[in-house]
C-alpha positions as CSV (number, residue, x, y, z in Angstrom):
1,X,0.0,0.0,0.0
2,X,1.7,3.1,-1.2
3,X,1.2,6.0,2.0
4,X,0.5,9.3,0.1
5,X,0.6,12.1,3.3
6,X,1.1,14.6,0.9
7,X,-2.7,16.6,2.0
8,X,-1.6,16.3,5.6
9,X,-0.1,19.3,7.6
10,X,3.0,19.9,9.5
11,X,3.8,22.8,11.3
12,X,7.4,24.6,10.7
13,X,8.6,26.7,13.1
14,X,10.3,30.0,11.8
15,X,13.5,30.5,12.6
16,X,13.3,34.4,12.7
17,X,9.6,34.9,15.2
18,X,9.5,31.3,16.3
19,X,5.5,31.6,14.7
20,X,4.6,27.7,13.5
21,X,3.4,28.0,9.6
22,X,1.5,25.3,8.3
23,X,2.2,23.9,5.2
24,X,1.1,20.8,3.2
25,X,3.5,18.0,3.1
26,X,2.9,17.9,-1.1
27,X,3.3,21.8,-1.2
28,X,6.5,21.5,0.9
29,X,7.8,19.0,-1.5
30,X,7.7,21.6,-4.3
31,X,8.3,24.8,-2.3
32,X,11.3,23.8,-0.1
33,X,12.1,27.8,0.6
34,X,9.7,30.2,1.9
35,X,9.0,33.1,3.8
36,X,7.2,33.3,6.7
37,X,4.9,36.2,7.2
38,X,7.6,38.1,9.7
39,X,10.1,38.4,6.2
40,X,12.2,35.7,7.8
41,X,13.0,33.1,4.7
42,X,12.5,28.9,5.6
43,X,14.2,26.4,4.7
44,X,12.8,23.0,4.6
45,X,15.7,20.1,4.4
46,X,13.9,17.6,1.6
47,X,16.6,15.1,2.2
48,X,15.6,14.7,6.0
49,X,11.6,15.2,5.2
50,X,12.1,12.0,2.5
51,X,14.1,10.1,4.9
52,X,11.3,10.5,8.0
53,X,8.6,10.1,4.7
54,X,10.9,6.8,3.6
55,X,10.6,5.3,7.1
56,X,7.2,5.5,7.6
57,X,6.4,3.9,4.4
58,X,8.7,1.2,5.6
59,X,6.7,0.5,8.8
60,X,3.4,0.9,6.6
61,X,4.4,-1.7,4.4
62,X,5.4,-3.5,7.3
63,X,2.0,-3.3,8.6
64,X,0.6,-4.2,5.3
65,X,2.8,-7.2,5.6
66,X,1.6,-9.0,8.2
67,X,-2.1,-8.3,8.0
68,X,-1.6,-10.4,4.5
69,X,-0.3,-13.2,6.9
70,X,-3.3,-12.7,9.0
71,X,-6.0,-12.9,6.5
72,X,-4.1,-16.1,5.3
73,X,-4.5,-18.3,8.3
């Protein structure tokens, strides 16, 4: 089961105001640099955000995984 979060919202803190600004994960993924609404510019690291993404579609197709074993018994 492929996990698509990219509708879901995370909140990133500014670096300049500390303000949280919400973002969608598939907007993020096209607009790594921003501004928040103080003129401070964000940065979003992609290669962590895939990484953290990665992992939780490894423990979601580990899921997957065994409730195919249970539905076999």
């Amino acid at each position: 089961m492929k996990l698509n979060l990219d509708s879901h919202t995370v909140d990133i803190p500014c670096p300049g105001c500390g303000k949280k600004v919400a973002k969608t994960i598939g907007w993020l993924k096209t607009h790594p640099k921003f501004d928040c609404a103080c003129g401070q510019p964000i940065a979003v690291d992609l290669s962590q955000f895939k990484q953290g993404l990665a992992g939780a579609q490894k423990s979601m197709d580990s899921i997957d995984a065994a409730l195919r074993k249970i539905g076999k018994r």
